[in-house]
N, C-alpha and C positions, 0 to 999 in steps of 0.2 A: 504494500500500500504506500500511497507519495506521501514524504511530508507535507503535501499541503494538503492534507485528507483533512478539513478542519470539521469536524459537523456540529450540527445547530443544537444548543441548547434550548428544546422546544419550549422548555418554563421558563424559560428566561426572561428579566425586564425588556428586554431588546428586543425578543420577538411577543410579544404583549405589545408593543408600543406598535410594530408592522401592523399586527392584528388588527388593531385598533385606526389604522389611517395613517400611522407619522412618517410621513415620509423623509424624513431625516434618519430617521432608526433603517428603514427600507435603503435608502443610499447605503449605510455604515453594513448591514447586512449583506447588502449585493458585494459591495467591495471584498468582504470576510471570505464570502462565496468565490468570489471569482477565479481563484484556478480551477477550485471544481468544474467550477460554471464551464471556465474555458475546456478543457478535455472533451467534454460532452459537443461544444464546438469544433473543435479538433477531429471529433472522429465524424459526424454528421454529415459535416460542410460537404457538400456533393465535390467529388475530384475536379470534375470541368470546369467547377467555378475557380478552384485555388490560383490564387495569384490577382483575382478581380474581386473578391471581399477578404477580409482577413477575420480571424475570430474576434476583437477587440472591435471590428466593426458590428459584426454582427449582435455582441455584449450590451455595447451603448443602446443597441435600439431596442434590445431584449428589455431592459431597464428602464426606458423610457417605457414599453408597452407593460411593465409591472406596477410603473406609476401610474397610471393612465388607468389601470384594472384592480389597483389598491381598494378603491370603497368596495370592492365584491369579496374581498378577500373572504371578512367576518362570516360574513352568506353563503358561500361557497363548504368553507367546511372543509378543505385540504385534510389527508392524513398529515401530514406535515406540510411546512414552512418551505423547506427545499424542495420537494416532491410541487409544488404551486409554483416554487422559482425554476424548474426543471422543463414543466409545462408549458411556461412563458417563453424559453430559451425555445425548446423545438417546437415551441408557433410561428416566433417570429424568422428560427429559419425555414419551415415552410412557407412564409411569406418570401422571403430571401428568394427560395430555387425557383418560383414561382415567376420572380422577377424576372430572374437572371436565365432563366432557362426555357422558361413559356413550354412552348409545344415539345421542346425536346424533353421535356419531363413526363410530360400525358403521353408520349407516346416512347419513349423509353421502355425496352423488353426486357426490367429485370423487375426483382422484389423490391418491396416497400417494406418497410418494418411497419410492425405492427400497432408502434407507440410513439410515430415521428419520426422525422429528421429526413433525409437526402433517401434519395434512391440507393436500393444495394444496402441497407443499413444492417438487416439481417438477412442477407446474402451471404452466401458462401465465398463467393469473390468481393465482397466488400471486406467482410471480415480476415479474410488470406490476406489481401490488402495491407490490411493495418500489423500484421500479426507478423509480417517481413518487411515491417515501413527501415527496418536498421540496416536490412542490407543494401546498402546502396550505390557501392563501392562498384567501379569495374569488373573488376576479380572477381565478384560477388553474383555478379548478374548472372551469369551459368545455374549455379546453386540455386539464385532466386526462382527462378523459371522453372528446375525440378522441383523444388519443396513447395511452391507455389498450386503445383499439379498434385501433390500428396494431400496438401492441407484442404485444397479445395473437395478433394475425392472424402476425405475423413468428415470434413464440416457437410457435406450434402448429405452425410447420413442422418446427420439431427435433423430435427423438426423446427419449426419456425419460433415454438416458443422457445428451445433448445439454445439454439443461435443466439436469440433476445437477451439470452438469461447470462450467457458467455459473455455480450455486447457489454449488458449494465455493469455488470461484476469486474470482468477485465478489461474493459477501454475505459468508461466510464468512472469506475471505480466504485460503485453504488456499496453500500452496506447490506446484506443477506436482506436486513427489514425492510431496507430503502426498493430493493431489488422485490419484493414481497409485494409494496405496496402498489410499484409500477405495473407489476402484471397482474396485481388483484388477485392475489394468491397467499398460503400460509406461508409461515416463514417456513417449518418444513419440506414443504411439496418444494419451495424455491429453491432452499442448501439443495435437496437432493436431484433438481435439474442443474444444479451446476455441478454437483460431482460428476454429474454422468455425464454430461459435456465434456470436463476437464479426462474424465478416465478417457475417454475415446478419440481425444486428441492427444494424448499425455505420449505416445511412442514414436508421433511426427516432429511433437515441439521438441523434445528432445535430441533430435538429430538437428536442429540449428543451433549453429555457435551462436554462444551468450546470450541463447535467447532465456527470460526468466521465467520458468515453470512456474505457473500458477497454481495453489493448493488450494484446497475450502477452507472460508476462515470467517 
């Protein structure tokens, strides 16, 4: 896990005061947030755009559309604080690809995830994607292209929520709870899709250098 796993003290005076409208505590909070915030941009952001928005662009407008949605907060009723800031984040980049992509997005022949964000999110090649983003090197490219072909052959055997649950946990960084609440599911049923994810990939990640074995935690 990063050190910047910071998470939200849901009783906290600070998020009491978001709760409640202050949009000052909502600044101080989003900022708290924002590496998380950012990874979750980091991995979303559709490939075709990179280079034409960046994550910090896409943050600012996340922020603005959470100030803008603050008075529904109380009403709403989130399981959590993060899990509403989360929601906001892969709206506004669905507004994003939207922009920037129009028709190549609706008509784009791959998966969508099933809880937001860019095309390919819980894809198999989205996720191989991210999961070889360190090899990048010349020397590298050979390897990338066969482990590429393995990881994609291993991740097409899960299922959709399978993939989702690898996504949150390992790119994301979600908490087993936080991971629970996004799929609307027990915190059980979730550890145990990612065990089985992580067991059925665990003899491919393994064959790339320094890549970091993920465990259930």
């Amino acid at each position: 896990m990063s050190s910047e796993h910071v998470t939200i003290d849901e009783s906290s005076d600070l998020v009491n005061r978001v709760i409640h409208g202050d949009k000052r505590a909502l600044a101080e909070l989003f900022d708290e947030q924002r590496p998380r915030l950012r990874r979750i941009v980091n991995f979303r952001l559709d490939r075709r755009i990179y280079g034409r928005v960046g994550a910090d662009d896409v943050l600012q407008e996340a922020y603005l559309n959470a100030a803008a949605q603050l008075k529904s907060l109380l009403c709403d009723h989130p399981p959590t604080v993060f899990i509403w800031l989360r929601q906001i984040v892969n709206q506004t980049l669905a507004d994003v690809h939207r922009r920037h992509l129009g028709a190549q997005k609706r008509t784009a022949k791959r998966d969508v995830s099933i809880h937001g964000g860019g095309p390919t999110t819980s894809s198999s090649e989205w996720l191989a994607f991210h999961l070889l983003g360190h090899l990048t090197s010349p020397s590298q490219a050979a390897l990338r292209a066969e482990l590429a072909e393995q990881l994609d052959a291993a991740l097409s055997v899960l299922n959709d929520v399978d993939r989702e649950v690898l996504a949150l946990r390992h790119f994301e960084e979600l908490t087993n709870t936080e991971t629970a609440h996004v799929l609307n599911m027990t915190v059980q049923a979730a550890s145990m899709r990612y065990v089985r994810a992580i067991s059925r990939l665990r003899k491919v990640l393994e064959t790339i250098p320094g890549f970091p074995i993920p465990y259930d935690r």
